[in-house]
Each structure stands twice: as structure tokens, then as C-alpha cells.
C-alpha positions in Angstrom: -3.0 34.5 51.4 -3.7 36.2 47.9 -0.7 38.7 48.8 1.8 36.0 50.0 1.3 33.6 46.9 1.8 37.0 44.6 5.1 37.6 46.2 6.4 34.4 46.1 5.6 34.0 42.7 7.7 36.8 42.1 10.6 36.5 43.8 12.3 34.5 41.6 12.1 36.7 38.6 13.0 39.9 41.1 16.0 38.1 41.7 17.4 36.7 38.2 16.6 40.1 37.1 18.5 41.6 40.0 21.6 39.3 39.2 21.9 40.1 35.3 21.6 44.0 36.2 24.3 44.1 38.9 27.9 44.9 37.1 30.4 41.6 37.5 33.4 43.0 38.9 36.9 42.6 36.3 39.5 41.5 39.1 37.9 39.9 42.6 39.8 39.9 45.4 40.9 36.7 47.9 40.4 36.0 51.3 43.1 36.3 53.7 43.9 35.2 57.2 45.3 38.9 57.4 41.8 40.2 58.3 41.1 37.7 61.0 41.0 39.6 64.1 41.2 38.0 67.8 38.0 38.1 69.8 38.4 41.4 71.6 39.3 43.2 67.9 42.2 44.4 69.5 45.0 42.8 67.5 45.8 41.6 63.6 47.1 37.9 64.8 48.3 37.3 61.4 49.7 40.9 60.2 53.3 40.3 60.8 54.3 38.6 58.1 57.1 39.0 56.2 57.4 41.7 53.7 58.4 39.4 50.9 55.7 36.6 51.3 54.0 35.9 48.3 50.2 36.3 48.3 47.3 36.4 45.9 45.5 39.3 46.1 42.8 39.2 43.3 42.4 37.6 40.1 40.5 37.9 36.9 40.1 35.5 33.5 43.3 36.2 32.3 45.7 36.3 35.4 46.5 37.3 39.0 47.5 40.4 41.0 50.3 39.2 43.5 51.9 41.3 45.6 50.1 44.5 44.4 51.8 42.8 40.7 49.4 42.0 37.8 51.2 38.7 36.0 49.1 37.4 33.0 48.7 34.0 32.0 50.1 31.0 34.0 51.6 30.6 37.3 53.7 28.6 39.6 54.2 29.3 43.0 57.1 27.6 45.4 57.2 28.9 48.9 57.9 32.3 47.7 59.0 31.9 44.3 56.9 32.9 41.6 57.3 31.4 38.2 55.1 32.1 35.0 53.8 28.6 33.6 53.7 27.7 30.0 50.0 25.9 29.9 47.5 27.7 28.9 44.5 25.0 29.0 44.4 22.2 30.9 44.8 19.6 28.5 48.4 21.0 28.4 49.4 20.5 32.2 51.9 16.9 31.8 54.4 15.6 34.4 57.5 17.5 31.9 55.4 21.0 32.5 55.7 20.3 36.4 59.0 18.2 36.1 60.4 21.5 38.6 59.3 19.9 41.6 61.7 17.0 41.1 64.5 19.1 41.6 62.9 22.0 44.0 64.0 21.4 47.5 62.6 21.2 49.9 59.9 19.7 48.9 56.3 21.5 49.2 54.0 18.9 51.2 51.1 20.3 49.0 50.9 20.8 45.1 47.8 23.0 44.7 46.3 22.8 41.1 43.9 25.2 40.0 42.3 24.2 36.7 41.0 27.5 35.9 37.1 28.0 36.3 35.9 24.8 37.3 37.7 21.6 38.8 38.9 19.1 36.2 40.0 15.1 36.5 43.2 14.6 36.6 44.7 12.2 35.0 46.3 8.9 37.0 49.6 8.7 35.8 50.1 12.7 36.3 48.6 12.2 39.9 51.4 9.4 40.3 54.5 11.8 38.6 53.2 14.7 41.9 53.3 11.8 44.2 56.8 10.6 42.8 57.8 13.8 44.2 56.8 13.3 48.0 54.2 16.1 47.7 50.7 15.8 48.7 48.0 16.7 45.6 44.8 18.9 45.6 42.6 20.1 42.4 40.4 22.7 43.1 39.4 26.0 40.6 42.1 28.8 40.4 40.1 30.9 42.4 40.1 28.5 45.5 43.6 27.5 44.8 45.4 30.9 45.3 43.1 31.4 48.3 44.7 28.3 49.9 48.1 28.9 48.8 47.7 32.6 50.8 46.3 30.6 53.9 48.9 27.5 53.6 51.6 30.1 53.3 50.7 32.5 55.9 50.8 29.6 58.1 54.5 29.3 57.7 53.7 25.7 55.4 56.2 25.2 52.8 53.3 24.9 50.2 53.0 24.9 46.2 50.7 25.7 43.5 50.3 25.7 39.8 47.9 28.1 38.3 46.1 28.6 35.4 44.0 31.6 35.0 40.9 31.3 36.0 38.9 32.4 32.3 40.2 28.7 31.6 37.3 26.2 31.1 38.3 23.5 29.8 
């Protein structure tokens, strides 16, 4: 009994020490549906996709690799149009930065904003400009934004996302 209270005692140190020595990786990579396989293993479902898709394959503070392309600061995607984006924090994201989806046709039935590290509150009047424009809304972190832009687009969904990186916190 002696033993088993010793070693649950120190488990938690054993593993806060174990996270602070392990090296953070500089760019992580996303999931795809690319890598989902059908039940006999046998065949990529998902691989054929066309050669000029856009998709998110890694990220870091700073930006996000795309198509084997590293593009620092801002994005926004349409479909498969990729477009750097002036804010840099997310105080600066207004209905005249995202103004391009009143004219982009057709329009995306989701506008994915990823508000860097962690999810923000949007304000009410810009949620009411993205509706204005038909599109559906969704505010998650970068990270889980460009991760459902790759799934949404892989699907064939005509799909949207604004992007900052995902060092932003505030």
C-alpha cells in the first residue's frame, strides 16, 4: 500500500517534468481526411483530389504552410483562392476587412474564423455583416480552423476561412 501511495504521489511531478523537457515542435502539422483509409486498408477514399486544392498542411505562431508554401501573417481562403489578410490581432478583424465576401460569388455557406491561439467573442454587429452575406459563421482557434477548412474543402463544400496566425492571443 506503502509502494502505491509513493507512486501516485509522484506521478504528477514525473509528468510536468516530462512535459517541460520534451522539445515543442516550430511548425505542427493538420489532420487530413487524406489519411483515412476504408476498412480493409486497401484504398485512400479521399486521395484523388485535385492537384490544385488548397490545403493546410502545418502551421506555426507566425503563419501557415499551404500547399508545401510557407505564407506569413494573415490569410484568407475562398474555395481555392488564397489571399493574404491585413489583421494582424483580432481587435483588427471589422466587416471593411472581410467586405470580399459581399462581392465573392458564389457564396461560401461557411466563413471559418480562426482567432489565433484561443477562441475570441465576436462582436454582434460583425456576426450580422457575415450573415448579410448568406454565409454561415464559425469562431474556433487558427489551428482548428485550417483543419476544418481542409476537411470542408476535401468534401467538395464551397467553404471560407479567415486566418490569423495562430501566435495571436489576443
Amino acid at each position: 500500500m506503502a509502494v502505491r501511495h509513493s507512486a501516485v504521489s509522484t506521478l504528477p511531478s514525473l509528468i510536468r517534468s516530462l512535459r517541460k523537457d520534451s522539445p515543442k515542435p516550430l511548425n505542427h502539422a493538420l489532420p487530413s481526411l487524406r489519411r483515412t483509409f476504408s476498412l480493409y486498408d486497401q484504398i485512400n477514399l479521399i486521395d484523388n483530389l485535385p492537384e490544385d486544392q488548397l490545403r493546410f498542411q502545418g502551421y506555426n505562431d507566425t503563419g501557415f504552410t499551404v500547399n508545401k508554401v510557407e505564407y506569413e501573417g494573415s490569410l484568407i481562403c475562398v474555395g481555392n483562392l488564397l489571399l493574404s489578410w491585413k489583421p494582424k490581432k483580432f481587435s483588427e478583424i471589422t466587416a471593411d476587412s472581410l467586405s470580399l465576401f459581399q462581392i465573392v460569388r458564389p457564396i461560401p455557406e461557411i466563413l471559418i474564423l480562426g482567432c489565433g491561439r484561443y477562441i475570441q467573442q465576436v462582436d454582434p454587429e460583425l456576426r450580422r455583416f457575415i450573415r448579410s452575406t448568406g454565409m454561415k459563421f464559425e469562431a474556433v482557434d487558427s489551428r482548428n480552423a485550417a483543419s476544418t477548412y481542409n476537411i470542408l474543402n476535401e468534401e467538395g463544400r464551397i467553404v471560407a476561412a479567415a486566418l490569423l496566425p495562430y501566435g495571436v492571443s489576443s
